[in-house]
C-alpha positions as CSV (number, residue, x, y, z in Angstrom):
1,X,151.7,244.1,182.5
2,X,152.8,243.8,179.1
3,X,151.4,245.4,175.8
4,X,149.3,242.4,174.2
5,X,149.0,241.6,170.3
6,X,146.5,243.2,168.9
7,X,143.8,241.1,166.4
8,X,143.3,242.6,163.0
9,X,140.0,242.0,160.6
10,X,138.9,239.7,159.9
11,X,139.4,237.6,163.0
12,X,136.0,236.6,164.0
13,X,135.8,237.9,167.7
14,X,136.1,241.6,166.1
15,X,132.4,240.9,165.1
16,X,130.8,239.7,167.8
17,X,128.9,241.9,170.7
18,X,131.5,241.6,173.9
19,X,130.0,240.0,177.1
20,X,128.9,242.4,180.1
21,X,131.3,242.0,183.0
22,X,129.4,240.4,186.0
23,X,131.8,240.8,188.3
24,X,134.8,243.5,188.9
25,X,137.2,241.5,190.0
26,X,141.0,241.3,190.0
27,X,141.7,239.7,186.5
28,X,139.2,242.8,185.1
29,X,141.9,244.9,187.1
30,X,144.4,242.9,185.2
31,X,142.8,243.3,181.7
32,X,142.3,247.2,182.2
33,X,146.0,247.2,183.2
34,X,147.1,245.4,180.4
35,X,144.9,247.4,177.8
36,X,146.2,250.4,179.1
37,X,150.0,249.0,178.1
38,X,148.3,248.1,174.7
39,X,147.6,251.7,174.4
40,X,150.0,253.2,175.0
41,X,152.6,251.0,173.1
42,X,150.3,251.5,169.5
43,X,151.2,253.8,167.3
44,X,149.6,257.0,167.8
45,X,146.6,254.9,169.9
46,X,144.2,256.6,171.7
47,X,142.1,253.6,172.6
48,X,142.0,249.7,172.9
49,X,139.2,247.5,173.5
50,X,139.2,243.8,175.0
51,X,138.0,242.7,171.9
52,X,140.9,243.6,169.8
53,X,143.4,242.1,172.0
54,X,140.9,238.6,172.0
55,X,139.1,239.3,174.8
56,X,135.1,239.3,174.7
57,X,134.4,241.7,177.4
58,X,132.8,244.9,177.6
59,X,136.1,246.9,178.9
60,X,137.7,249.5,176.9
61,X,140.5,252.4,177.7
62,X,140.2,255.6,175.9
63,X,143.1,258.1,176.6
64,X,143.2,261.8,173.9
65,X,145.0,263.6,176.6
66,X,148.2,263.0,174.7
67,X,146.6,264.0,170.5
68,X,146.8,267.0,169.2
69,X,143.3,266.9,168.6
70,X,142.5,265.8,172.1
71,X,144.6,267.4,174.4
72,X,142.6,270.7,175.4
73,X,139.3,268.9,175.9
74,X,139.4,265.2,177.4
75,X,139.2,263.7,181.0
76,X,142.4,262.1,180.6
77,X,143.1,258.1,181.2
78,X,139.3,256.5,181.4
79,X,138.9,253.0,181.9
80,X,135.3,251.6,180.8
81,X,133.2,248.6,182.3
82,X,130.4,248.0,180.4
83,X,130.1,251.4,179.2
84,X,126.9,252.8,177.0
85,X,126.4,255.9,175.4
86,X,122.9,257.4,176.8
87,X,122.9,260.6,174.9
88,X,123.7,261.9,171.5
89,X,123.9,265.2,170.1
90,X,125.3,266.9,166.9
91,X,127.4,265.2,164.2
92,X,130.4,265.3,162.6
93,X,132.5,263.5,159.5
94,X,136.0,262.8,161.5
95,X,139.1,260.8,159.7
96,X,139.6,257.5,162.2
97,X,142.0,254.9,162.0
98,X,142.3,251.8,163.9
99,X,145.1,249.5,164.8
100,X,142.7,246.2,164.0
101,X,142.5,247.4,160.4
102,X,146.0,249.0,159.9
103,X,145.8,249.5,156.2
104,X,143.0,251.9,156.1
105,X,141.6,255.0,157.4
106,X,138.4,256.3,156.8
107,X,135.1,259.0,157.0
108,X,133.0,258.4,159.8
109,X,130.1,260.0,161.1
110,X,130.0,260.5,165.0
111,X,128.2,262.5,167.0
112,X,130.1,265.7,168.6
113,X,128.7,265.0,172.1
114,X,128.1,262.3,174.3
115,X,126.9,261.3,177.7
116,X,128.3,257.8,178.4
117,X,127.6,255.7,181.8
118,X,129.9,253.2,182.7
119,X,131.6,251.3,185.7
120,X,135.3,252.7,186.7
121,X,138.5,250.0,187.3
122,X,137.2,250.4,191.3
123,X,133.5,249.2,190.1
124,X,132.0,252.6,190.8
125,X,129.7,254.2,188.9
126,X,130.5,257.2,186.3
127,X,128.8,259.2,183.6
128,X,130.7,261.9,181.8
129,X,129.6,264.0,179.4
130,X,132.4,264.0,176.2
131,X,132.7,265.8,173.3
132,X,134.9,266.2,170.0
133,X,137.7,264.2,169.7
134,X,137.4,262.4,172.9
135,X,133.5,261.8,172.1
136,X,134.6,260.2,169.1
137,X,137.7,258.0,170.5
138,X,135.0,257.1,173.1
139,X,132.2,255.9,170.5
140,X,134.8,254.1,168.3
141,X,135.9,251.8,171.1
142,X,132.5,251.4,172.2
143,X,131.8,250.0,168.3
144,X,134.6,247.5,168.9
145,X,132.1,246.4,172.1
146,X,129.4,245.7,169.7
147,X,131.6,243.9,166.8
148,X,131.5,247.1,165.0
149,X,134.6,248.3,163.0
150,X,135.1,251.9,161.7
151,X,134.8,250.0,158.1
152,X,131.1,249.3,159.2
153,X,130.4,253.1,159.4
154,X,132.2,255.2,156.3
155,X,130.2,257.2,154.9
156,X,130.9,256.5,151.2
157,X,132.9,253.6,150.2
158,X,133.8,255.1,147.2
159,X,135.1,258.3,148.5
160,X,135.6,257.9,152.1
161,X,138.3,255.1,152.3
162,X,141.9,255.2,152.1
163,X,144.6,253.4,151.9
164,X,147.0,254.2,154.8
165,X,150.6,255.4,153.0
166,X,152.2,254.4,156.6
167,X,151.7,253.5,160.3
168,X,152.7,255.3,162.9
C-alpha cells in the first residue's frame, strides 16, 4: 500500500474524537497497512494515526523499535484498534514532535508507564504494559484519537515551544 499524505493543523478532523471501529474487517486491514507505509516513509516517525492521514477511526501504529530512544525497550511494530490507556503511573517532561504540526516541537507531560488495551490487526484482544519512550509514542497517538494535538498539552507556552530549525 502506499504511504498516504499526511493532514497538518488546522484541518478540522485533527480535532475531532475518531469513531470506534465496529467491525475488523478487510479495509481496517487495509488502513493499518497503509498507516504502517505512512510510518515508516515520515521523517524520523514513530507513529501515525487514522486521523492524520483523514481517516476518523480509532486505529493507530506505533513503532520505537527503530529510535535511539526506543530501541532497548519497546514491543516492536503494534497496530491499535480502538486502543485506551487503563493505567497511569509516573510522569515525565519529554520533547515530541509531530508530522501534523511540522514547524514545532514542544514539552509535554506524559506519564512514564502505561497499560493500554486494544484490538490487534487479527481482531484479538491485547493489553501491554509500556513504558518510556514507547509509553509516550503510544499516548501521543492515542491524543490524535481524541482530536488532541501535542500543542494541546505543552506545558508552558511561553517556554515550552519551539520552532523546529528543520525536518527530518
Amino acid at each position: 500500500m502506499p504511504a498516504q499524505k499526511i493532514l497538518t493543523f488546522p484541518h478540522p478532523i485533527l480535532k475531532k474524537r475518531a469513531h470506534r471501529v465496529e467491525r475488523l474487517d478487510e479495509s481496517i486491514r487495509g488502513l493499518i497497512e497503509d498507516l504502517i507505509d505512512t510510518m515508516r516513509e515520515g521523517p524520523g516517525s514513530v507513529g501515525v494515526a487514522a486521523p492524520q492521514i483523514g481517516v476518523s477511526l480509532a486505529v493507530c501504529v506505533i513503532d520505537v523499535s527503530g529510535s535511539r530512544h526506543g530501541k532497548d525497550n519497546n514491543h516492536g511494530l503494534l497496530a491499535m484498534v480502538n486502543p485506551e490507556i487503563v493505567a497511569r503511573e509516573g510522569a515525565a517532561v519529554m520533547r515530541e514532535g509531530c508530522m501534523s504540526v511540522p514547524d514545532y516541537t514542544g514539552d509535554v507531560e506524559r506519564a512514564t508507564g502505561i497499560t493500554v488495551s486494544y484490538l490487534d490487526e487479527a481482531g484479538v484482544e491485547r493489553r501491554i504494559d509500556a513504558s518510556g519512550f514507547e509509553a509516550v509514542a503510544i499516548q501521543h497517538e492515542l491524543d490524535h484519537l481524541d482530536g488532541i494535538l501535542f500543542l494541546d498539552r505543552i506545558v508552558s507556552l511561553k517556554t515550552g515551544l519551539f520552532r523546529r530549525k528543520s525536518y527530518k
